[in-house]
N, C-alpha and C positions, 0 to 999 in steps of 0.2 A: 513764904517770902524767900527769895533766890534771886532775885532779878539777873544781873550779869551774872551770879556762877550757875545758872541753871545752864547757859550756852557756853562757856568758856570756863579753861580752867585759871586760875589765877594767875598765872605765868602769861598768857595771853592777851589775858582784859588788859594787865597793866599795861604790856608793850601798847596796846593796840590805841590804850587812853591816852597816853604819851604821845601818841605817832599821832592822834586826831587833835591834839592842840593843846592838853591839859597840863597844867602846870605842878598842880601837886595831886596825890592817889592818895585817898582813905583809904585803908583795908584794915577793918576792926575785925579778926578773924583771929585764930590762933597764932601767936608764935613762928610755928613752921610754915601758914600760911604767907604772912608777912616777910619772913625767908626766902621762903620759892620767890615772892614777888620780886624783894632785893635780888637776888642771886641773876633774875631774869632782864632786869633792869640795867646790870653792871657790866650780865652779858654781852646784852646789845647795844651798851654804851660801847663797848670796846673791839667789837666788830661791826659795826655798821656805821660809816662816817656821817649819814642824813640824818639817823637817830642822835649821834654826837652835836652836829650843831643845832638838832631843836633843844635838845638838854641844855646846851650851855645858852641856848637863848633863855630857856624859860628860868634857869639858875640867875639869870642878869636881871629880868623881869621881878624876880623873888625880891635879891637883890634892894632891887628899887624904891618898891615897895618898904622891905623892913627899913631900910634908910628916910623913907618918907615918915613912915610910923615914929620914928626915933627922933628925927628934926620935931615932928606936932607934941611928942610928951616934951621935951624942952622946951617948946614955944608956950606949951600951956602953964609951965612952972612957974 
């Protein structure tokens, strides 16, 4: 089992997962694994203005979401 790190390396799948529409990345790997990812992540938040406004869409999306979650446990209390 490898699926995406058999073709890419970590640095990569993230950007590439991000850039195809996904809103949040699993990477249950090591440590420095999860690092590179960050590190790659931050990068190309901060040089690439396209990658900038899908992040802060999918941050609003997040967002939303945990706000929706938060309103239902108080409704259900």
């Amino acid at each position: 089992m490898g699926g995406v790190a058999n073709f890419y390396l970590v640095q990569e799948a993230v950007i590439k997962s991000l850039n195809a529409g996904m809103d949040l990345v699993s990477i249950c790997h090591s440590f420095e694994t999860q690092s590179k990812a960050k590190n790659a992540v931050v990068s190309e938040y901060k040089n690439n203005d396209n990658f900038r406004k899908k992040i802060n869409s999918s941050l609003e999306r997040i967002q939303s979401l945990m706000k929706i979650s938060v309103d239902l446990k108080v409704k259900k209390q």
